[in-house]
C-alpha positions in Angstrom: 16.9 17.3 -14.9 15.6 14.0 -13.5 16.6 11.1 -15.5 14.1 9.0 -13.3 10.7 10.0 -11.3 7.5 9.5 -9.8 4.6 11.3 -10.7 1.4 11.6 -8.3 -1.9 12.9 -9.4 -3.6 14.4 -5.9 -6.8 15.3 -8.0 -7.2 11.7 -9.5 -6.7 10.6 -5.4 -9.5 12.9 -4.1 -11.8 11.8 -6.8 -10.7 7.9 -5.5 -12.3 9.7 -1.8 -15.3 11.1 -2.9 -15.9 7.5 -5.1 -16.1 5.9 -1.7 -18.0 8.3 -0.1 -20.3 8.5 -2.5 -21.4 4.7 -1.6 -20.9 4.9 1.7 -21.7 6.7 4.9 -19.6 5.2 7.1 -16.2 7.2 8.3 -13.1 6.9 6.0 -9.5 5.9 7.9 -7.0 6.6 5.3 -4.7 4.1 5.7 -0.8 5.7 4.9 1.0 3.0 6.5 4.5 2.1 4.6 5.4 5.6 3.8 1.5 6.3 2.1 2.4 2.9 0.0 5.7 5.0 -0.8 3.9 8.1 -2.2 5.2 10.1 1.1 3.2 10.2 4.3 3.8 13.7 4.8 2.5 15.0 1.3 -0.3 12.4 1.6 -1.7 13.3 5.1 -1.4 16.9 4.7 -3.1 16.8 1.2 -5.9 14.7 3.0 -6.0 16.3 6.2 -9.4 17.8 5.9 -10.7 15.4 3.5 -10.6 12.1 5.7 -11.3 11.1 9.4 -8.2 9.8 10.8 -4.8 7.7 9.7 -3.7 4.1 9.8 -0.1 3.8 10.5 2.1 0.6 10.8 3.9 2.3 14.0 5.0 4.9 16.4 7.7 6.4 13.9 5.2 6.6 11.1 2.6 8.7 13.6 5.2 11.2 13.9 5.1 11.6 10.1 1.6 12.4 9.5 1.0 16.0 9.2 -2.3 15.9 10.7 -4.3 16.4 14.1 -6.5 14.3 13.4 -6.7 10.6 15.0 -3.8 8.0 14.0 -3.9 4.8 14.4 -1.2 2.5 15.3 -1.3 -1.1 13.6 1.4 -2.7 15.9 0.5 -3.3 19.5 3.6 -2.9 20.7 5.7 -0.4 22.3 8.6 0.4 24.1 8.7 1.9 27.9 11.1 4.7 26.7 8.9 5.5 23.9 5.7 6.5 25.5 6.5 10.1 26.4 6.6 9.6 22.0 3.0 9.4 21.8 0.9 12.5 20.6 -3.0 13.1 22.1 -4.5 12.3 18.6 -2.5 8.8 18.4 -4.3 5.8 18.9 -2.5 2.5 20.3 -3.4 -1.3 19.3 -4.2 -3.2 22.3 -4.1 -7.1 22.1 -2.2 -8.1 24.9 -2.1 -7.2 29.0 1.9 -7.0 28.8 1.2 -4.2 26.7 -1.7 -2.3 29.0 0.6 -2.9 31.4 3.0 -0.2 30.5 0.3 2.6 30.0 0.0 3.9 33.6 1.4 7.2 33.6 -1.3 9.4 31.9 -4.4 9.1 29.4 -4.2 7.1 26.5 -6.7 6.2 23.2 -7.1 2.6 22.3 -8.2 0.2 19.7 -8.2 -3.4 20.2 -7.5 -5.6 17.9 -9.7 -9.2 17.4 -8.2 -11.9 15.2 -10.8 -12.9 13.3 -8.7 -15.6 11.3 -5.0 -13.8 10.3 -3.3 -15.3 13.2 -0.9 -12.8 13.5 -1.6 -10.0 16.0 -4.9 -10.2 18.0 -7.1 -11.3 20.9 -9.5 -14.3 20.3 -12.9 -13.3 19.6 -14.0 -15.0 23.0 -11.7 -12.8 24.8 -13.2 -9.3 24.2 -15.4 -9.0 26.7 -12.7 -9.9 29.5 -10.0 -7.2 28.1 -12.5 -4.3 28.3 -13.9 -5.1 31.6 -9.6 -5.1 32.3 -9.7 -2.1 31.0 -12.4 -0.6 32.2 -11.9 -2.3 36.1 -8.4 -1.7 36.3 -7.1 1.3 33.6 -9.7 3.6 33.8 -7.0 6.2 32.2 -7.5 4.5 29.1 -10.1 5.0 27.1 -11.6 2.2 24.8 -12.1 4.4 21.3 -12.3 1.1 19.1 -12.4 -2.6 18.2 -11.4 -3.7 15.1 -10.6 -6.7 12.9 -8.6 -7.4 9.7 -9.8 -9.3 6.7 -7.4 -11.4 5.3 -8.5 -12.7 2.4 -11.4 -11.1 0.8 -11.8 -12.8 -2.2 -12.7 -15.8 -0.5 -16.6 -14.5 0.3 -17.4 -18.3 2.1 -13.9 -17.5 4.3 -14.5 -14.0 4.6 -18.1 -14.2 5.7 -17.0 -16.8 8.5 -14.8 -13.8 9.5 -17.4 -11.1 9.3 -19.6 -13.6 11.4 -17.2 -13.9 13.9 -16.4 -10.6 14.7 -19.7 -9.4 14.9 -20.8 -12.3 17.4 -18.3 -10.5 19.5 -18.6 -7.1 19.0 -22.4 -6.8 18.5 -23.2 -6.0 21.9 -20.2 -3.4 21.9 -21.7 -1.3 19.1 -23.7 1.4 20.8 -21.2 2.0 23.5 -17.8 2.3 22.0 -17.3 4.7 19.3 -15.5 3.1 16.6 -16.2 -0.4 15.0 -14.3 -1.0 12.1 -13.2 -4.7 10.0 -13.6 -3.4 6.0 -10.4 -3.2 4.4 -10.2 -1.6 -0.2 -11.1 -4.9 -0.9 -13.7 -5.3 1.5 -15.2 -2.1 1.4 -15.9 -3.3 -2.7 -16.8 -6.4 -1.8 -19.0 -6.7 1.6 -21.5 -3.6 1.3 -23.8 -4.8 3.2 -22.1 -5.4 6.6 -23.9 -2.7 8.4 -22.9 -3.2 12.1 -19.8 -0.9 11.7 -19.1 3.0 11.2 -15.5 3.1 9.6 -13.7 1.6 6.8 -9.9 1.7 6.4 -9.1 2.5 3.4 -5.6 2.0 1.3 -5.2 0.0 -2.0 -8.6 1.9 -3.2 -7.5 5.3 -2.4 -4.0 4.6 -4.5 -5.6 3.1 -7.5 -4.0 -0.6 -6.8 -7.3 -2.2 -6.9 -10.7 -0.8 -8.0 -10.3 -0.2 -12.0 -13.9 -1.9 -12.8 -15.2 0.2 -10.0 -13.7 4.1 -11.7 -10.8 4.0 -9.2 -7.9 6.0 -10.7 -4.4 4.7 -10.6 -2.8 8.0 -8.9 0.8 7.4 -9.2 3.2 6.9 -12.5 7.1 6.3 -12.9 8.7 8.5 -15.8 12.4 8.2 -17.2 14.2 10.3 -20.1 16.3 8.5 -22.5 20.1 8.4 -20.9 21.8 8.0 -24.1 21.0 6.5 -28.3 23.7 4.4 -29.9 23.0 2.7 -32.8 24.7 -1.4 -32.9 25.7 -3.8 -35.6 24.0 -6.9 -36.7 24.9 -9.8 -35.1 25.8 -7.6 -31.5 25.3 -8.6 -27.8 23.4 -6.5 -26.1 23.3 -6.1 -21.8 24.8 -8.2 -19.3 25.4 -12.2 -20.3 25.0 -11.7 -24.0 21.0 -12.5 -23.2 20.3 -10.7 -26.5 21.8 -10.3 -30.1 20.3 -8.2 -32.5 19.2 -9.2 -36.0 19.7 -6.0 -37.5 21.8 -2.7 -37.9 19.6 -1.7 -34.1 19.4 1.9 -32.2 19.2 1.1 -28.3 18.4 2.9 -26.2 19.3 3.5 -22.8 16.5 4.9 -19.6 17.6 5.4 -16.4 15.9 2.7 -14.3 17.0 -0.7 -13.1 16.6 -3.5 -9.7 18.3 -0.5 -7.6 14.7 1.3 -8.3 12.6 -1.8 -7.7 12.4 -2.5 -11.7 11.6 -5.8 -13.3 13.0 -7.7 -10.2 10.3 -10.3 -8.1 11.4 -11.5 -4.7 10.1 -15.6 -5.5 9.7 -17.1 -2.5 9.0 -20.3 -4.1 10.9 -23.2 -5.6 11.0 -26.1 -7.8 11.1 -27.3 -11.1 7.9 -27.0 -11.8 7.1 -23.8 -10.3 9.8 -22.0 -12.5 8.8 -23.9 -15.6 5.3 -22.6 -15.3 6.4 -19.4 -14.3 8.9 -18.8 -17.2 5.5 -20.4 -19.8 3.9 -17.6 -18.7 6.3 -14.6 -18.8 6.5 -16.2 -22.3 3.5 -16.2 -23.5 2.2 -12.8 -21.3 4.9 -10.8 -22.2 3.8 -8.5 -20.3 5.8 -4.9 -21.2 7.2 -2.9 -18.8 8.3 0.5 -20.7 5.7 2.6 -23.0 6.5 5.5 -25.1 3.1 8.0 -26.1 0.8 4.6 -24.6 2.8 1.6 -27.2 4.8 -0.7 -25.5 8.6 -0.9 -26.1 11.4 -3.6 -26.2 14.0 -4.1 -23.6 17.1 -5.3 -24.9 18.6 -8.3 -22.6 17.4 -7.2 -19.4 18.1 -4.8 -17.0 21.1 -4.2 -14.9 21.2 -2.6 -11.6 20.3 1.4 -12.4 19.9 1.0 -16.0 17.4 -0.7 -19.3 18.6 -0.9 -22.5 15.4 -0.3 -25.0 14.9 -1.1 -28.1 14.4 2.2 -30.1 13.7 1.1 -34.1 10.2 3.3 -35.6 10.3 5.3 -32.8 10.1 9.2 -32.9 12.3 9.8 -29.8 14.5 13.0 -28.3 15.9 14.6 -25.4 12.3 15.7 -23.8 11.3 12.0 -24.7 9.6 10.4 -21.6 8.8 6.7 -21.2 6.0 5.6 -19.0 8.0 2.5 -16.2 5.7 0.4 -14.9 6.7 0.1 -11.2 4.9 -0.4 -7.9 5.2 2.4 -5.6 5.6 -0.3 -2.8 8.6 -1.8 -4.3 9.8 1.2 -5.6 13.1 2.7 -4.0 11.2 5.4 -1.8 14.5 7.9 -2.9 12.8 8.0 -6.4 12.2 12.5 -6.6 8.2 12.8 -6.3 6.1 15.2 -8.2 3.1 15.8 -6.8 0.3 17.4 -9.0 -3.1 18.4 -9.1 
């Protein structure tokens, strides 16, 4: 019996799809990149097979891992000389570079390519477009121009975000009726940016999982569950967990679940420093306190922290047994992707 495990409702991730294509008729690119956002690319893709119109994968060993025929993407433009013989009819390759296009001589290949609209991390300038697909066109005439596509950044910013939008379509306007796919809406930009209407696909992620969306009737489709490990009831007046963080007031039960940092639980990787910044930060943990374990939908108490594969709970008024199971609040991304999976439907 799993102490620890993820649960993944498929039905409440179809009715995310047919959500979006309900408002939309432009082509849906799931995008499964980062093991599906660590659901499992292979359950994912094969569960959506039939029910989207391509992939969106971070790289070549990802492709391999969908279970689909349909068209996969490849976010990195790069790849390796000994790796091309790797690359499958229905994958697509990122193209932002001519060291790149200069590898793929040996047979046909599918491409995208890839405008930086404003990221500045992978991408041709918007002024350069035209040049690489007369390259292409001139000097590979194996490859085949499927795409051009841009990434935005940072939707929530609509004065930023529009600049973007602006750009890219100053550059791929004239591009529209001739190659296939023209594609810049990301979850957030699909809710955001309806009415962009010179492209026919959206890649779609964070909507599809439930990480974004809730206003809109996107369903979370994913949920951490843990059984109780052990029950042992402590003295007044006792430490409880790792550097004595917490003492009870009273004759306490704890309780014990099987999740800790190992699993990706209550642990942030801060990137930032400073007085301030961990003063402010701790005022609001403070005053938030945000919970992180539920029993039957209440919130429950975790007793000085947790250590690294284990929570102590606080388990005073609460009806708990064997066949207890707590609700962990725990991002599938930061989750340790060798968390068992259930999938359901």
């Amino acid at each position: 019996m799993e102490k620890l495990w993820c649960e993944i409702d498929l039905k409440s991730m179809e009715d995310n799809l047919e959500l979006i294509r309900k408002n939309t008729s432009k082509r849906v690119l799931a995008v499964v990149k980062c093991n599906a956002y660590g659901l499992g690319i292979e359950e994912i893709t094969s569960f959506l097979d039939k029910k989207v119109d391509g992939f969106v994968v971070s790289d070549l060993d990802e492709a391999e891992k969908v279970c689909s025929s349909k068209p996969v993407l490849i976010l990195l433009p790069k790849i390796d000389y000994e790796d091309l013989h790797r690359i499958k009819d229905n994958f697509i390759l990122t193209i932002d570079n001519i060291e790149m296009l200069k590898k793929l001589k040996n047979r046909p290949y599918t491409v995208h390519i890839f405008v930086d609209s404003g990221m500045h991390r992978f991408g041709i300038r918007a002024q350069e477009l035209d040049e690489m697909i007369r390259k292409i066109k001139g000097d590979y005439t194996n490859i085949t121009i499927d795409g051009i596509y841009t990434h935005l950044n940072h939707p929530r910013d609509s004065k930023y975000t529009r600049k973007q939008i602006q750009t890219f379509r100053q550059c791929v306007e004239k591009h529209v009726n001739q190659i296939p796919c023209i594609h810049l809406l990301n979850s957030r930009g699909y809710l955001k940016y309806k009415d962009v209407d010179f492209d026919n696909h959206i890649r779609i992620g964070n909507l599809l999982y439930g990480y974004c969306g809730t206003r809109h009737g996107f369903k979370k489709v994913f949920s951490y569950k843990a059984r109780l490990v052990s029950r042992t009831k402590v003295g007044k007046n006792k430490y409880v967990g790792y550097g004595n963080r917490y003492k009870t007031k009273k004759e306490t039960y704890v309780g014990v679940v099987g999740v800790g940092y190992i699993h990706g639980f209550n642990s942030t990787r801060n990137v930032k420093s400073g007085l301030l910044h961990n003063l402010v930060r701790y005022i609001h943990q403070a005053i938030k306190r945000e919970a992180l374990i539920y029993l039957d939908g209440k919130p429950v108490d975790m007793l000085g922290g947790s250590s690294m594969n284990f929570t102590q709970i606080d388990l005073d008024g609460l009806e708990v047994d064997q066949d207890s199971i707590f609700d962990i609040k725990l991002s599938s991304i930061l989750a340790d992707g060798m968390i068992p999976k259930e999938y359901k439907y």
